[in-house]
C-alpha positions as CSV (number, residue, x, y, z in Angstrom):
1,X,0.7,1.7,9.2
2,X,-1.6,4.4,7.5
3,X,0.7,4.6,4.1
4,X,0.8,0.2,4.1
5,X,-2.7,0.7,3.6
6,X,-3.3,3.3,1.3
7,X,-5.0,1.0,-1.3
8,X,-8.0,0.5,1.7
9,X,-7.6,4.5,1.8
10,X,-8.4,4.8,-1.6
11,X,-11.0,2.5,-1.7
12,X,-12.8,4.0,1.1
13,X,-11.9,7.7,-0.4
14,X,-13.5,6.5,-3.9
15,X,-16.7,4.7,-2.2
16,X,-17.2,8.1,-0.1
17,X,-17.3,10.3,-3.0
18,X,-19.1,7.8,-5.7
19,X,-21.7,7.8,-2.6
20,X,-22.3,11.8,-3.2
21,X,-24.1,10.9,-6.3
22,X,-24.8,7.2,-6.6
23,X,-28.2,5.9,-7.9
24,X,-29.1,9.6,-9.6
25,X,-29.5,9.6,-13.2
26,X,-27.1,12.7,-14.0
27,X,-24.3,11.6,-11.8
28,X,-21.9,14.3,-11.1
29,X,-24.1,16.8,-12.3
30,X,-25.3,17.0,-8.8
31,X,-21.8,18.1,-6.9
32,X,-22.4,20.9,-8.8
33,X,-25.9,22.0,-9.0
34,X,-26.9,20.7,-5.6
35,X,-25.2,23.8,-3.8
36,X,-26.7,26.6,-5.8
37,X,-29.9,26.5,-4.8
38,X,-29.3,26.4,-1.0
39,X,-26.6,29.1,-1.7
40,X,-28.9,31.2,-4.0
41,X,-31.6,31.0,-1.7
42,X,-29.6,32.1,1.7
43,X,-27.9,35.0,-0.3
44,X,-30.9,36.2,-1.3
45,X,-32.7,36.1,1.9
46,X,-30.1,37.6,4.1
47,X,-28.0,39.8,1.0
48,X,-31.4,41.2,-1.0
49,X,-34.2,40.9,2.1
50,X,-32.5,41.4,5.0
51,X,-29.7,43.8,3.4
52,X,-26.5,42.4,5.3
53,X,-23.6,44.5,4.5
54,X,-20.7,42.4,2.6
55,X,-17.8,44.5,2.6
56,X,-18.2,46.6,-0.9
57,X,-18.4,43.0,-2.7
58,X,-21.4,41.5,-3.9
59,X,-23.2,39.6,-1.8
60,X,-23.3,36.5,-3.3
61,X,-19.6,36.3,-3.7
62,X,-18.8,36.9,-0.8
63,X,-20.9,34.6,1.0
64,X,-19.8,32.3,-1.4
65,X,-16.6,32.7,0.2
66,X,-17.0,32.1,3.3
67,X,-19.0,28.9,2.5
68,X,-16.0,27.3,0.9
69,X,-14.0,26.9,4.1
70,X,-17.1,26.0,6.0
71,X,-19.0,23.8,3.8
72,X,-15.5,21.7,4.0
73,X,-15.8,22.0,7.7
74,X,-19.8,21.3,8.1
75,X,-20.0,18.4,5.5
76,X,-16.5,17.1,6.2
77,X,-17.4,16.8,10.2
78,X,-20.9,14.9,8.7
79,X,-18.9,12.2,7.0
80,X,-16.1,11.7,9.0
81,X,-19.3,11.3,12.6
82,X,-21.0,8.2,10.4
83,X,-17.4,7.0,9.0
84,X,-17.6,3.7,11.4
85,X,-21.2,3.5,10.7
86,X,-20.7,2.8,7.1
87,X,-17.6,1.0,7.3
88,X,-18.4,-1.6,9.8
89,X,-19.6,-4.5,8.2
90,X,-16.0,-5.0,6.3
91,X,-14.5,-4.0,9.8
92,X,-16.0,-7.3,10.9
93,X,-14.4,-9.4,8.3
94,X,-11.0,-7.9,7.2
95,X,-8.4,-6.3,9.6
96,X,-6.9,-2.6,8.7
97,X,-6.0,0.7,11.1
98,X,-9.6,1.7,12.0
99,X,-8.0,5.4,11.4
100,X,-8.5,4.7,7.8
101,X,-12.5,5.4,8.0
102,X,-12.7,8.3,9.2
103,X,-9.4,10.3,7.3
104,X,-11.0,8.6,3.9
105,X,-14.5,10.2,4.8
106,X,-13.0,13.6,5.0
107,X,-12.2,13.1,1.0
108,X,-15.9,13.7,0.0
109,X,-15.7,17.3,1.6
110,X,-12.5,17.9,-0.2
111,X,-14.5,17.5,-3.3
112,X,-16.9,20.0,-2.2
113,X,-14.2,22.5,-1.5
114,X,-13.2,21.7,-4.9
115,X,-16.4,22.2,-6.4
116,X,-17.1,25.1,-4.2
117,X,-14.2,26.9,-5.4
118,X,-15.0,26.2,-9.2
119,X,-18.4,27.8,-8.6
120,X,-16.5,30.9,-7.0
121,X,-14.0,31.5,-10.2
122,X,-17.3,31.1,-12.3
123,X,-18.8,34.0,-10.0
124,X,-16.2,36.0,-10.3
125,X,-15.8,35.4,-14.2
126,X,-19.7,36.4,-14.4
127,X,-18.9,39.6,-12.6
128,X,-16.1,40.3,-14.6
129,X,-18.6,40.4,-17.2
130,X,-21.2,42.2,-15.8
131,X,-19.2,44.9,-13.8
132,X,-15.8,44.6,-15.7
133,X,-14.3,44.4,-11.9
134,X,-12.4,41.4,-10.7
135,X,-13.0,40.6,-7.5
136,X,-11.0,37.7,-6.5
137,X,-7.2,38.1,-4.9
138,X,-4.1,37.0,-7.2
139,X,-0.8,36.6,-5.4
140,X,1.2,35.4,-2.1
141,X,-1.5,35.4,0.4
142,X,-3.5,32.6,-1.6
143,X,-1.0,30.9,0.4
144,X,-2.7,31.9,3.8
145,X,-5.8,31.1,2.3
146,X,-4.5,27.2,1.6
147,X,-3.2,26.8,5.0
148,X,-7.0,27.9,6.1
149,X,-8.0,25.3,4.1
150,X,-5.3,22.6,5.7
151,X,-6.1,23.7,9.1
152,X,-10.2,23.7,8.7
153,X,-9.8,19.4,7.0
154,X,-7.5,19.0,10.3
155,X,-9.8,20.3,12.4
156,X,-12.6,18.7,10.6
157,X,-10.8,15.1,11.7
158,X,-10.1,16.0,14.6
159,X,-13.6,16.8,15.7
160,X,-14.9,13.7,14.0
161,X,-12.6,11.7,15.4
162,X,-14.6,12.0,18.8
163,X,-18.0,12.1,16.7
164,X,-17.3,9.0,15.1
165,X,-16.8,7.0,18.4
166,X,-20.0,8.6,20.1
167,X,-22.1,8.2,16.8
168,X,-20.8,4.5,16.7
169,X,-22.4,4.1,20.3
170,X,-25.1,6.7,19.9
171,X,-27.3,6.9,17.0
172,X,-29.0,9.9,18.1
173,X,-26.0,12.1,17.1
174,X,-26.8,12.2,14.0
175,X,-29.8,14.1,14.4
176,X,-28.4,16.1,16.8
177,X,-25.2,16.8,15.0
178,X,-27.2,18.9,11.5
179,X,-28.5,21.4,14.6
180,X,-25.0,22.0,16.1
181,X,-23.7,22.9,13.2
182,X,-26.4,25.2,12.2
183,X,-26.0,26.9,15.6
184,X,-22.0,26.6,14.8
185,X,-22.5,28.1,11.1
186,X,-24.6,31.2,12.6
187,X,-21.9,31.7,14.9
188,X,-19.3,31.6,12.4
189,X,-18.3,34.9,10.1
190,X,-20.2,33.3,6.6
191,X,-23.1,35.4,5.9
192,X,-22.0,38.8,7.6
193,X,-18.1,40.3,7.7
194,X,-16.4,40.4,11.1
195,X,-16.9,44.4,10.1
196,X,-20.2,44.3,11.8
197,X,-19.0,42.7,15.0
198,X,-18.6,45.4,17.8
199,X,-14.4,45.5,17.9
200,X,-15.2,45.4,21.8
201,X,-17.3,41.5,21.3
202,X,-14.9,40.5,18.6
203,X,-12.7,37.8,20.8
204,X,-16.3,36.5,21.5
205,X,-16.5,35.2,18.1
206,X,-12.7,34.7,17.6
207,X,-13.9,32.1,20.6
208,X,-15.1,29.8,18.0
209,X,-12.1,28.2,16.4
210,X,-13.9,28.5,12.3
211,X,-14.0,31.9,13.0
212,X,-10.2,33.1,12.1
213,X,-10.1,30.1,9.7
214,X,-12.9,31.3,7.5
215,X,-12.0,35.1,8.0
216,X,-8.5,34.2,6.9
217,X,-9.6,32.3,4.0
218,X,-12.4,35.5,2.9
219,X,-9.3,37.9,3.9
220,X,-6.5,35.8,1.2
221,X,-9.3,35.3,-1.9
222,X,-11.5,38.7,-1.5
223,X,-9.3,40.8,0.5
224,X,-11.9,41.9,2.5
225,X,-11.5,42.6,6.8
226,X,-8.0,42.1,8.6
227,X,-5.8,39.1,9.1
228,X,-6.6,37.5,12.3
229,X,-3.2,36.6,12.9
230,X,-3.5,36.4,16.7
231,X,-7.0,34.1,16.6
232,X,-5.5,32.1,14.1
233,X,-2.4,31.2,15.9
234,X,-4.8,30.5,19.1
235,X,-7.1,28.3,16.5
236,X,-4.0,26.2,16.0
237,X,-3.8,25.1,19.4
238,X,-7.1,24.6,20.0
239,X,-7.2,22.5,17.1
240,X,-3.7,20.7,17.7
241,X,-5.7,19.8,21.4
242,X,-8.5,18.2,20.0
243,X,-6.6,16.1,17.7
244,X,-4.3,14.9,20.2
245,X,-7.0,14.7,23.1
């Protein structure tokens, strides 16, 4: 049913993502230079003020990291909760699966991940320059770091796809939704390295199912803390559990 309708996919994939930068006078500019600031900003604060160890890489790339999985996670879960929400008016007048909505909305944080991971090469380039050191991994276990990637966009659906129906009927979850996910982010292994996590507390944060999904994703690109090869097969299910429920 999904694939007979991949042309009202499409055009709800291309309305998502034209909506990231519609009505501004640069256009697609913004994907890219929206990010930096915010990312600047909190790498600063927590890698220059507040000294937060990253590993033996610099700061900024490594928090840049961990932002690409999550950002596709936090903004991803954001459109996917108000995908009925904007998609209701031409709900009332043509028939299609509703499941169309919400797996289009997902697109737009695809295209983050996208940009996100252009911005780390450019990083990396810069410190190539600056420290003659390449930071960034090259060979098989990129492949662990894509299925990161796969598994955090499922997961990001599968969430939404209860957020969606409860935004649809509460409008307050909007609001509420940007502070869980702050909460979730701090919670999350993105601006410090599962290093500084007592080994004793470290199933506490493996708890959270992000947390192997962005440590395997910083473990395949930077090489940096173990494989969480247990968490991440216990992530699967969780995630598989929330899909299906």
């Amino acid at each position: 049913m999904l694939f007979r309708s991949r042309r009202v996919l499409s055009y709800f994939s291309a309305k998502y993502v034209k909506g990231m930068y519609k009505g501004t006078t640069l256009g697609p500019f913004w994907l890219f230079a929206r990010p930096l600031l915010p990312l600047a900003i909190t790498a600063f604060i927590f890698g220059n003020l507040l000294d937060v160890p990253s590993d033996g890489i610099p700061y900024f790339l490594f928090f840049l990291t961990g932002n690409c999985a999550w950002m596709l996670f936090e903004r991803g879960l954001r459109f996917v909760t108000r995908s009925f929400d904007q998609s209701a008016s031409l709900m009332k007048k043509v028939y299609f699966p509703r499941l169309i909505a919400p797996f289009a909305a997902a697109l737009p944080s695809l295209v983050n991940f996208f940009i996100y991971a252009a911005l780390l090469i450019g990083v990396a380039i810069y410190y190539l320059i600056t420290e003659h050191r390449w930071y960034l991994i090259v060979g098989p276990r990129l492949l662990l770091g894509a299925m990161a990637i796969v598994l955090t966009l499922f997961f990001t659906v599968s969430v939404g796809l209860w957020t969606s129906v409860l935004q649809s009927k509460f409008e307050d979850l909007k609001f509420g939704l940007r502070y869980i996910t702050r909460f979730w982010f701090y919670i999350t292994p993105v601006i410090y390295p599962m290093s500084q996590v007592p080994p004793e507390h470290r199933w506490l944060v493996y708890v959270n199912p992000m947390a192997p999904l962005v440590e395997t994703y910083k473990w395949s690109v930077l090489g940096v803390g173990e494989f969480p090869a247990v968490p991440l097969m216990t992530a699967c299910v969780v995630i598989a559990l929330v899909f299906i429920g």
